[in-house]
One Martini backbone bead per residue (centre of mass of N, CA, C, O) as a GRO file, in nm:
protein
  320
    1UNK     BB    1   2.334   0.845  -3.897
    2UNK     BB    2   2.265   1.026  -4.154
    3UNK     BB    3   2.365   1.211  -4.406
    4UNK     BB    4   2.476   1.481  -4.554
    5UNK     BB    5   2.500   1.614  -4.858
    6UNK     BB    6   2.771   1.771  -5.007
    7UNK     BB    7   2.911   2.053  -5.120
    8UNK     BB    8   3.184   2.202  -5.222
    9UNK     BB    9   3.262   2.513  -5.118
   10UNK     BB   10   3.387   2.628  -5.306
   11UNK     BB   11   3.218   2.523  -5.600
   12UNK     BB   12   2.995   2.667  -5.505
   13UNK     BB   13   3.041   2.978  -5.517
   14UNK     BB   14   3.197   3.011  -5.800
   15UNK     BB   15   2.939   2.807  -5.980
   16UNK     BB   16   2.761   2.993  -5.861
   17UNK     BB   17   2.739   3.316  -5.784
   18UNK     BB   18   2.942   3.418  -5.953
   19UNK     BB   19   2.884   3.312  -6.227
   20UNK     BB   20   2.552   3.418  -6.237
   21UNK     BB   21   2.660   3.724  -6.194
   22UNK     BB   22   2.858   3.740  -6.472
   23UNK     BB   23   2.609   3.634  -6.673
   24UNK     BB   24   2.467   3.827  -6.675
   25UNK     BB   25   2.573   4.049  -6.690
   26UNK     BB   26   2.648   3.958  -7.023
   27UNK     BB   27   2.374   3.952  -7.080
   28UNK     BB   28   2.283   4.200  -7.066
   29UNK     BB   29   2.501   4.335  -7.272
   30UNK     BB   30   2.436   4.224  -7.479
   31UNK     BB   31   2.119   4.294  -7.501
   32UNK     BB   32   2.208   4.619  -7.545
   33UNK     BB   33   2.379   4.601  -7.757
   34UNK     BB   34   2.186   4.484  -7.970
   35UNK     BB   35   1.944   4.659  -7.957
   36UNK     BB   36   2.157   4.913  -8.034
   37UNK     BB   37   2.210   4.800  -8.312
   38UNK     BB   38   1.950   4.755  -8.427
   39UNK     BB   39   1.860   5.053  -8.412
   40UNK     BB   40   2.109   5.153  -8.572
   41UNK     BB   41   2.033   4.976  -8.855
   42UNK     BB   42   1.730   5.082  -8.889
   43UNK     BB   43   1.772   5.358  -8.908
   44UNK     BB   44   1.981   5.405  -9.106
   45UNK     BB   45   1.837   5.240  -9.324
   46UNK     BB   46   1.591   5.470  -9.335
   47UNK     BB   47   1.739   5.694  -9.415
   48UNK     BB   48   1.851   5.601  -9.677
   49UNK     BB   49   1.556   5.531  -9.799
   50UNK     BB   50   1.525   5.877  -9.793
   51UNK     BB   51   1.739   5.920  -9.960
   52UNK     BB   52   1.652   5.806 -10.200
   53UNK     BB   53   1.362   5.901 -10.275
   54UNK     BB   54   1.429   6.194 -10.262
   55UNK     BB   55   1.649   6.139 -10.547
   56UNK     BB   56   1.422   6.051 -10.729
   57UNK     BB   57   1.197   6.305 -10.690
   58UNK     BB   58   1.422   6.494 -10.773
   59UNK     BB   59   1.486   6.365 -11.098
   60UNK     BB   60   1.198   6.432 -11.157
   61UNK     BB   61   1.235   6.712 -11.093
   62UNK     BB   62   1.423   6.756 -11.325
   63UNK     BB   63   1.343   6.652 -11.594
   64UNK     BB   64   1.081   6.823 -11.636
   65UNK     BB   65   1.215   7.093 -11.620
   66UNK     BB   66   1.364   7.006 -11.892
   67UNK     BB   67   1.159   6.944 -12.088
   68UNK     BB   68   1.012   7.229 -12.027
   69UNK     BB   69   1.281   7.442 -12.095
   70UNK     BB   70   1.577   7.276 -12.278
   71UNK     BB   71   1.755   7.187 -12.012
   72UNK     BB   72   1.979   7.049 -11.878
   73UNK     BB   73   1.920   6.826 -11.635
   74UNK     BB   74   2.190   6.907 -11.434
   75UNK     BB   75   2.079   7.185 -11.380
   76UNK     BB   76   1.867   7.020 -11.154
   77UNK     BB   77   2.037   6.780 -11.015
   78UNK     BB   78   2.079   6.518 -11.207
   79UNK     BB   79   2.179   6.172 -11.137
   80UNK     BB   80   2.392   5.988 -11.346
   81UNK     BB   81   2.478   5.609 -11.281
   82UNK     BB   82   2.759   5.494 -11.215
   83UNK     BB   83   2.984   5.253 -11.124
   84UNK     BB   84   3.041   5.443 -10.859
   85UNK     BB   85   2.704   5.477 -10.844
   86UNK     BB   86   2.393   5.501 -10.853
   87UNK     BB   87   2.137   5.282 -10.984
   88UNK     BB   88   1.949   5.442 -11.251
   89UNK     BB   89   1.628   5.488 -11.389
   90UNK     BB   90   1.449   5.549 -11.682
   91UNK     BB   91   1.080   5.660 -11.765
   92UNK     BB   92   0.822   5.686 -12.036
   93UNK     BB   93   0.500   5.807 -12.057
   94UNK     BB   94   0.272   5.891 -12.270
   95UNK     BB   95  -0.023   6.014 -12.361
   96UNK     BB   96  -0.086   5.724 -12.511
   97UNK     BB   97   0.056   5.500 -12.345
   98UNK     BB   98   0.377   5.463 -12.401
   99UNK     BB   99   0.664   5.290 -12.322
  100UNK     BB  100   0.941   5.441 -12.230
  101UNK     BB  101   1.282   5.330 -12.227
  102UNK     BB  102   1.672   5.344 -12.155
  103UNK     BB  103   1.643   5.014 -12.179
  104UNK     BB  104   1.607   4.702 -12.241
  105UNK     BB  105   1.434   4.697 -11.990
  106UNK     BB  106   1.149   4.717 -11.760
  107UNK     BB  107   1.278   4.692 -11.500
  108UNK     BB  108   1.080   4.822 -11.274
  109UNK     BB  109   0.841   4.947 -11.410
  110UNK     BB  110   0.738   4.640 -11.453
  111UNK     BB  111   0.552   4.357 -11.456
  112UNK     BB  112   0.610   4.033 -11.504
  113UNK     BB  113   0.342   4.135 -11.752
  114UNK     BB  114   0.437   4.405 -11.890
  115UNK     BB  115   0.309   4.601 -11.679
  116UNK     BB  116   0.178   4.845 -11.529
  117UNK     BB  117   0.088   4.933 -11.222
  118UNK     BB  118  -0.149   5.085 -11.080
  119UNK     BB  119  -0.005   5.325 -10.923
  120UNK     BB  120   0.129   5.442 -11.196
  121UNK     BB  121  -0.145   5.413 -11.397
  122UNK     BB  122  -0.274   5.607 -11.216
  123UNK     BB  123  -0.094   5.848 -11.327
  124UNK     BB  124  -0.083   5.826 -11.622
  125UNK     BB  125  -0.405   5.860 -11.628
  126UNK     BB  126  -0.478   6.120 -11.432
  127UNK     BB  127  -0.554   6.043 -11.114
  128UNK     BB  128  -0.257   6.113 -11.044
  129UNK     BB  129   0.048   6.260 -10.988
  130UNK     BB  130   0.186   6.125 -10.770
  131UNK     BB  131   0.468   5.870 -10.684
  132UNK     BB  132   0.630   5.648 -10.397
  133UNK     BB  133   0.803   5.351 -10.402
  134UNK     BB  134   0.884   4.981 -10.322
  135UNK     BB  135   1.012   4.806 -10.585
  136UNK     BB  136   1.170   4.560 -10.705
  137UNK     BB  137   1.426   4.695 -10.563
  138UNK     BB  138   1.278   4.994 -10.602
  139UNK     BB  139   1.295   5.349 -10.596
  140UNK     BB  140   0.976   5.459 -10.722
  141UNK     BB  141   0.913   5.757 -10.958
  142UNK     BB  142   0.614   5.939 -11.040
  143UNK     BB  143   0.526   6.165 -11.264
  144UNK     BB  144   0.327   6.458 -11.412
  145UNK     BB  145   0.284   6.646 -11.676
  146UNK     BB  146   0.130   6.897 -11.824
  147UNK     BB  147   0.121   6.730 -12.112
  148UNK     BB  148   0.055   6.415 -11.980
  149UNK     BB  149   0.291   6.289 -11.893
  150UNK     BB  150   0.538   6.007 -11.763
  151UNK     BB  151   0.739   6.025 -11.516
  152UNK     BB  152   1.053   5.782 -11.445
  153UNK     BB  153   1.226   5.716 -11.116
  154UNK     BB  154   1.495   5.480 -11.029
  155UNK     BB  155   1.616   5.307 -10.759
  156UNK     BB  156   1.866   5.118 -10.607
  157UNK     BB  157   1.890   4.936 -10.288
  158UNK     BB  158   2.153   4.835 -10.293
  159UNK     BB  159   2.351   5.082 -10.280
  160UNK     BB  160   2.312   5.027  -9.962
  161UNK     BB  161   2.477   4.744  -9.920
  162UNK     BB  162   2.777   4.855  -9.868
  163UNK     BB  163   2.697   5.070  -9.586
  164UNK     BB  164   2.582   4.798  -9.417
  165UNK     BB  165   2.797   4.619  -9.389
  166UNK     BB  166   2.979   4.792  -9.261
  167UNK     BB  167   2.776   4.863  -9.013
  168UNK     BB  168   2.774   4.562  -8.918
  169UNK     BB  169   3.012   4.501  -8.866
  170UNK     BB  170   3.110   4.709  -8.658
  171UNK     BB  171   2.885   4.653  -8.481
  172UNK     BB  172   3.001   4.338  -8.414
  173UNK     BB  173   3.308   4.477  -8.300
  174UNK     BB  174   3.197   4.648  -8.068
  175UNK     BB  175   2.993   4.425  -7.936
  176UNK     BB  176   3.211   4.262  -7.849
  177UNK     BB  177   3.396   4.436  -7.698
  178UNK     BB  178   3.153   4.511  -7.498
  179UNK     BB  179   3.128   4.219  -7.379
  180UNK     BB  180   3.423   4.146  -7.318
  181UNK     BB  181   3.416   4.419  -7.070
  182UNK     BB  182   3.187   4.270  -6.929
  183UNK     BB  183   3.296   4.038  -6.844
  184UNK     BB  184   3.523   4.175  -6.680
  185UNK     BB  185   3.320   4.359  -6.501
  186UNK     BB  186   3.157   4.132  -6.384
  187UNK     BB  187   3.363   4.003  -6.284
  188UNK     BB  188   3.496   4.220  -6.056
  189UNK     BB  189   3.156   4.240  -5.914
  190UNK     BB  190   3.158   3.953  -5.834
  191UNK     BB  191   3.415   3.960  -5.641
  192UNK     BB  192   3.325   4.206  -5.467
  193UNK     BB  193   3.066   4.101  -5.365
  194UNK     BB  194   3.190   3.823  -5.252
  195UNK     BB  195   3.375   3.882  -5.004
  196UNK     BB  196   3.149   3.880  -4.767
  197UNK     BB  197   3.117   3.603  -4.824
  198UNK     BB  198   3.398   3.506  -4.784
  199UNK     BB  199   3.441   3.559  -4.496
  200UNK     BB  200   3.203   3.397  -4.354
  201UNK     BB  201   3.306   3.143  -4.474
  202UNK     BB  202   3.555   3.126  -4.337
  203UNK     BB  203   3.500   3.183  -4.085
  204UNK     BB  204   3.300   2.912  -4.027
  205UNK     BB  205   3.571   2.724  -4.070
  206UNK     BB  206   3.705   2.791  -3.850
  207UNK     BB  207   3.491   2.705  -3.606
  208UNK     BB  208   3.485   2.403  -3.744
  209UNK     BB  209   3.773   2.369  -3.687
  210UNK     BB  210   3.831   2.568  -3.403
  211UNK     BB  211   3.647   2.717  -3.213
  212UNK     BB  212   3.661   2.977  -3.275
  213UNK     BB  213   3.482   3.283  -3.152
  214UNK     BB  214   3.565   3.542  -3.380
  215UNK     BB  215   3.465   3.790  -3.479
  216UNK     BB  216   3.396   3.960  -3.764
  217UNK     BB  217   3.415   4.241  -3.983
  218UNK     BB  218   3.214   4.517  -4.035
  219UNK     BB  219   3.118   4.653  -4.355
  220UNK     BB  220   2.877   4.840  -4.364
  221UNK     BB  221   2.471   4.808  -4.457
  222UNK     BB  222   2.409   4.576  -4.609
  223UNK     BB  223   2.313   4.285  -4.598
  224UNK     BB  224   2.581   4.138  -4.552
  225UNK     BB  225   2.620   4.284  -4.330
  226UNK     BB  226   2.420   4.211  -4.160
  227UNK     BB  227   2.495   3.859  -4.165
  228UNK     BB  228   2.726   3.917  -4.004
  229UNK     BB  229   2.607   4.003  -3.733
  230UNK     BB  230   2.415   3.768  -3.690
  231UNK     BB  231   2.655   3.602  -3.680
  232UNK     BB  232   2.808   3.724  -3.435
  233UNK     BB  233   2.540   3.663  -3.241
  234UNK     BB  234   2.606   3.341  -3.250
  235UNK     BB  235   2.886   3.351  -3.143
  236UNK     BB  236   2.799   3.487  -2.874
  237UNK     BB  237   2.602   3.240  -2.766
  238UNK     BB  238   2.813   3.041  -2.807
  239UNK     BB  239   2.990   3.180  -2.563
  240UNK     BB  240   2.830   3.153  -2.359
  241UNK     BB  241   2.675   2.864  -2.397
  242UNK     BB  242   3.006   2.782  -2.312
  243UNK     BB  243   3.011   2.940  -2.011
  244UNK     BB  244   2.794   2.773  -1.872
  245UNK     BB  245   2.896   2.469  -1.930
  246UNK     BB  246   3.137   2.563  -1.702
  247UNK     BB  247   2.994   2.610  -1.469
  248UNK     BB  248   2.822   2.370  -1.414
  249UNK     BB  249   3.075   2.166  -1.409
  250UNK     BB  250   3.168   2.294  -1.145
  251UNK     BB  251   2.937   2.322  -0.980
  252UNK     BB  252   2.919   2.001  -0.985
  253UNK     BB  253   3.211   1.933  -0.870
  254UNK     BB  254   3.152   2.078  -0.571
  255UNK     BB  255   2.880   1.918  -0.499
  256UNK     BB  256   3.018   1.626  -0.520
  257UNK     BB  257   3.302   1.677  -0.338
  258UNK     BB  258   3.161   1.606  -0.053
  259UNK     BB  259   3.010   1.358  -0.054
  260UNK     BB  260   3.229   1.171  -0.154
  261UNK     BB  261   3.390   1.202   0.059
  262UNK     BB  262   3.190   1.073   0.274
  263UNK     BB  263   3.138   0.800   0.155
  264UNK     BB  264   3.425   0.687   0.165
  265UNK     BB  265   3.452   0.752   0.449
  266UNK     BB  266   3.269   0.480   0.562
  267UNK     BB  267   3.347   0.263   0.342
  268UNK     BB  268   3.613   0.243   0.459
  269UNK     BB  269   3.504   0.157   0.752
  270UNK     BB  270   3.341  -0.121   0.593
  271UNK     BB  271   3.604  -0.248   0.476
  272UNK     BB  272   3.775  -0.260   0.799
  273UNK     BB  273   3.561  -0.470   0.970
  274UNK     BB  274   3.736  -0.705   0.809
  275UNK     BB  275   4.001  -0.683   0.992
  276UNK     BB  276   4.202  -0.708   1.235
  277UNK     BB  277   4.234  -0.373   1.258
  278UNK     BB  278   3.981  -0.268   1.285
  279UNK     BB  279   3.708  -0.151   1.410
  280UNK     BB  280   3.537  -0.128   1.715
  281UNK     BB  281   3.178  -0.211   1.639
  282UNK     BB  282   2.896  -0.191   1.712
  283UNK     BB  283   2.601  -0.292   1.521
  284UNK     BB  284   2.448  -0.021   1.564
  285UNK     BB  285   2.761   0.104   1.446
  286UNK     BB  286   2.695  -0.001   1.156
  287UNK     BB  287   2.401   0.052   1.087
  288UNK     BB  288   2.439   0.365   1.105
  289UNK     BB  289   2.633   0.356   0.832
  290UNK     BB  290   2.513   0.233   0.643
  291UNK     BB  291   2.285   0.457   0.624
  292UNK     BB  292   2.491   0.678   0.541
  293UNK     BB  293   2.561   0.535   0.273
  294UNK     BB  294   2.236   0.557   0.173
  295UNK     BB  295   2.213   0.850   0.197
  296UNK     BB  296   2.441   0.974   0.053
  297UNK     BB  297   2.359   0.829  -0.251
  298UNK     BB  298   2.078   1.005  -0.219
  299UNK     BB  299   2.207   1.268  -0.246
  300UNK     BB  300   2.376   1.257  -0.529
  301UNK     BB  301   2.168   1.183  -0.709
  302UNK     BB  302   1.986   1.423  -0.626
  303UNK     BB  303   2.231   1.595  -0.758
  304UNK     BB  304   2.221   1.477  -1.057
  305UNK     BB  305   1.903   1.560  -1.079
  306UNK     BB  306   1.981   1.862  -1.101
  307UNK     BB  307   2.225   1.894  -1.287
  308UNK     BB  308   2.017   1.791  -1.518
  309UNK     BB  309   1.801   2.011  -1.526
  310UNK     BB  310   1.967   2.178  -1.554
  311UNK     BB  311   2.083   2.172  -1.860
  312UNK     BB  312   1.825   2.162  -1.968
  313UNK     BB  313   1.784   2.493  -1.929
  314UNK     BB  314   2.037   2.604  -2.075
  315UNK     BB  315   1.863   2.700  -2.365
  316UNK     BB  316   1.664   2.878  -2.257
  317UNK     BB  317   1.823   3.087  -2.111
  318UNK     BB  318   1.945   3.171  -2.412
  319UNK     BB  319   1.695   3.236  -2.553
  320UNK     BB  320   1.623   3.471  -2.345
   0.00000   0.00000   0.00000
């Protein structure tokens, strides 16, 4: 008869179904971890870009009410960036369009061909009054004056990257340990879940072990618990069927065991007519005997083929 290849019953329920279950939870813990550190991060960062943004349009509206007042720019709120804050520049362009920086560089507010974008030269010759956009990593806002000019004031968004660095740290500091919390509580959750599966396991091993059919303890309501009552039921027909089996042999031994004594008792009496002590039997009370010795045995057989008919009856019985 070929075997059937098994994997070892610890090995298998450990490296397979606690496992799985395991690899899952922190596999979604990490996934949600990720997901929301994303969405803090992209938050975050365009939070910042609306704060560069605000901080341009206004700067660019501090300029303008300065040079139009010929109060200084810090009393309508202009920030200009030190070392310690974001780095700020300032241009302007003349009603003749002549571009004024007030660094030795015009980027970014020209491009590579040094001269203005579409977009702000749109504004400098008064197609469009102000415009606000993200060029060549600075938020630049271009506004035009009454007088025809145009004020142009850049924030560099890198200003934004040691607050963005520090909150990426953060947040994979936070979000290792929310997964390894995951782990933790996986490992636990795995445990607690497959313990009804443990004690199943263990009956299991009991009966193919010592034949012992007591049932285990069933506690809740959840699959689990039915497939242990299935397994009680199984145990308990398994038992039917194993006391059925024992009256079988009993009631065959009770039927069996009057003919065999008539039998042997013939047997002896032919036995004995060879001795010279047997008893005197007429020829006609010799075939007498050997004809019931001939009966008795297929009586017996009848007996045995009765016997086996009730054995092979009884899986139906059991499954009815």
């Amino acid at each position: 008869m070929p075997t059937v290849p098994t994997v070892p019953r610890g090995l298998q329920l450990n490296s397979s179904l606690h496992s799985r279950i395991r690899v899952l939870i922190i596999s979604l813990a990490a996934l949600a971890v990720a997901v929301s550190a994303l969405a803090i991060y992209l938050v975050t960062e365009q939070a910042l870009r609306s704060q560069v943004a605000d901080r341009v349009s206004r700067n660019a509206d501090a300029l303008i009410a300065s040079a139009t007042s010929g109060v200084p720019s810090t009393f309508f709120g202009f920030g200009v960036g030190t070392t310690d804050g974001p780095a700020i520049k300032v241009a302007l362009v003349t009603a003749e369009g002549e571009l004024v920086t007030f660094t030795a560089e015009s980027r970014p507010f020209t491009n590579p061909r040094g001269t203005l974008d579409a977009t702000e030269q749109s504004v400098a010759t008064g197609s469009t009054d102000q415009s606000l956009r993200e060029v060549r990593g600075y938020m630049l806002s271009a506004k035009r004056t009454a007088s025809g000019e145009t004020v142009m004031v850049a924030e560099s968004l890198q200003s934004n990257a040691p607050l963005l660095n520090k909150l990426t740290l953060a947040l994979v500091a936070i979000g290792t340990l929310l997964v390894v919390l995951a782990g933790i509580a996986g490992t636990a959750v795995a445990r607690t879940g497959l313990r009804p599966v443990k004690r199943l396991r263990n009956a299991t091993e009991r009966v193919a072990r010592t034949g012992d059919l007591q049932p285990i303890a069933v506690t809740g309501d959840d699959e689990l618990a039915s497939l242990a009552t299935s397994f009680n039921d199984m145990l308990a027909a398994l038992a039917q069927s194993g006391a059925r089996q024992n009256r079988l042999i009993t009631d065959a031994a009770e039927e069996l065991m009057g003919p065999l004594h008539t039998l042997r008792g013939k047997i002896d009496v032919l036995m004995a007519l060879d001795g010279h002590d047997g008893p005197a039997l007429s020829p006609a009370e010799q075939d007498e005997l050997r004809t019931g010795v001939m009966s008795d045995m297929d009586v017996i057989i009848g007996l045995v083929h009765d016997l086996v008919d009730q054995a092979r009856d009884v899986p139906e019985s059991a499954s009815a």
